[in-house]
C-alpha positions as CSV (number, residue, x, y, z in Angstrom):
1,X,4.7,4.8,-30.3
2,X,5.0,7.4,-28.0
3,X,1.5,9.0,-27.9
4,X,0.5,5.4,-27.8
5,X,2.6,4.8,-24.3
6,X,1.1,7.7,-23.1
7,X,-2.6,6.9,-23.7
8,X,-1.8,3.4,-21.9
9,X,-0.5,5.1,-18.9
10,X,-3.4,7.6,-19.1
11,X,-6.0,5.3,-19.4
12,X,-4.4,2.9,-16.4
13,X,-3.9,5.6,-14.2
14,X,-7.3,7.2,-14.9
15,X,-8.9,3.4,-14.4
16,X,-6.9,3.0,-11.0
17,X,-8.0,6.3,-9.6
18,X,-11.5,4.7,-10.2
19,X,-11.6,1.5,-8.7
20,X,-10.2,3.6,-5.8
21,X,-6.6,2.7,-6.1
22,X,-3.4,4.1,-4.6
23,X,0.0,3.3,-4.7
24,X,2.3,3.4,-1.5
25,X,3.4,6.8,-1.7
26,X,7.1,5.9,-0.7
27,X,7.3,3.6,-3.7
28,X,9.5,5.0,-6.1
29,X,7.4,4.0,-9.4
30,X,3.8,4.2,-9.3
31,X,1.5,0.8,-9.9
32,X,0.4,3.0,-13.6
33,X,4.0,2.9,-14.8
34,X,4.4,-1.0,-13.9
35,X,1.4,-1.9,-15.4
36,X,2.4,0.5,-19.0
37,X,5.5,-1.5,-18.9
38,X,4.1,-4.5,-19.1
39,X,1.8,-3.5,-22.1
40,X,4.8,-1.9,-24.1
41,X,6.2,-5.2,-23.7
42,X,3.9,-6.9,-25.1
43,X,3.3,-4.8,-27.8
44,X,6.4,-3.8,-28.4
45,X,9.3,-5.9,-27.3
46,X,7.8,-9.8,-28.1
47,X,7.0,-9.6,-23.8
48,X,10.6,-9.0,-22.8
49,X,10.5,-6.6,-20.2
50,X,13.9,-5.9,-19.8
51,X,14.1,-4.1,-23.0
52,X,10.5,-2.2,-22.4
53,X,12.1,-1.2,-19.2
54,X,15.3,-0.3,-20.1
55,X,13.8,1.5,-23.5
56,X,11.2,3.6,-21.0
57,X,13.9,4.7,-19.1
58,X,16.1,5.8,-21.7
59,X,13.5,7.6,-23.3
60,X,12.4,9.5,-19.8
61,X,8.8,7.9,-20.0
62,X,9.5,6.5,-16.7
63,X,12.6,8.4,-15.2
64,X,12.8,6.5,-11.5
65,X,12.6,2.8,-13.4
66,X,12.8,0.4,-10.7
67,X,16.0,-2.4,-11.4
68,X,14.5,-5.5,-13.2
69,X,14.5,-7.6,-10.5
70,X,13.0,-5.1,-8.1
71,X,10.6,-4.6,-11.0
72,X,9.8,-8.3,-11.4
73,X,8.7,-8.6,-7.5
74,X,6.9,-5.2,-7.8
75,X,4.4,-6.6,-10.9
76,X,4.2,-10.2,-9.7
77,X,2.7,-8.0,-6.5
78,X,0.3,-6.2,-8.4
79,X,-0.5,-8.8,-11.1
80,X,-4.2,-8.9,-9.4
81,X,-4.9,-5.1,-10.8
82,X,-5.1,-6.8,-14.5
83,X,-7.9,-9.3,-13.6
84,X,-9.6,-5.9,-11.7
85,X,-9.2,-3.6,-13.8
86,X,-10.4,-6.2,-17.0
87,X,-13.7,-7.2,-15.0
88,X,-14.2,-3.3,-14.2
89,X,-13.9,-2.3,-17.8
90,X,-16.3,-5.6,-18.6
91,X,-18.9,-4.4,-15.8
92,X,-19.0,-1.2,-17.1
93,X,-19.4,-1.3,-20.9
């Protein structure tokens, strides 16, 4: 599991950097670690967030994990990088 959480962020933050990407640089957790949240969610908690967040934190995967309701505003406001970076990764295979 845990080379696995790493790829995911590796390969998010690697595809962001791409599509020319950047997160605010006062925000405390960058748009990568949101977005590997979510996919350790869903692969590994059934989609409950709460317990990817509170399991990435413990394990110091993300350190500075953002409270879950701050979280919850933060992905709903970057939900549109999914649909980008899918039709990127379509376009370009």
């Amino acid at each position: 599991m845990e080379l696995e959480i790493i790829a995911v962020y590796t390969i998010i933050d690697d595809l962001l950097i791409s599509i020319g990407h950047h997160t605010d640089p006062q925000a405390r957790m960058s748009d990568a670690e949101v977005m590997t949240t979510v996919i350790a969610a869903a692969a590994y908690y059934g989609g409950n967030h709460k317990n990817a967040c509170c399991m990435l934190k413990e394990n110091g995967y993300i350190p500075n994990m953002l409270g879950h309701s701050r979280y919850n505003r933060r992905l709903h406001r970057i939900s549109y990088l999914f649909e980008t970076l899918f039709a990127f990764l379509a376009g370009n295979s």
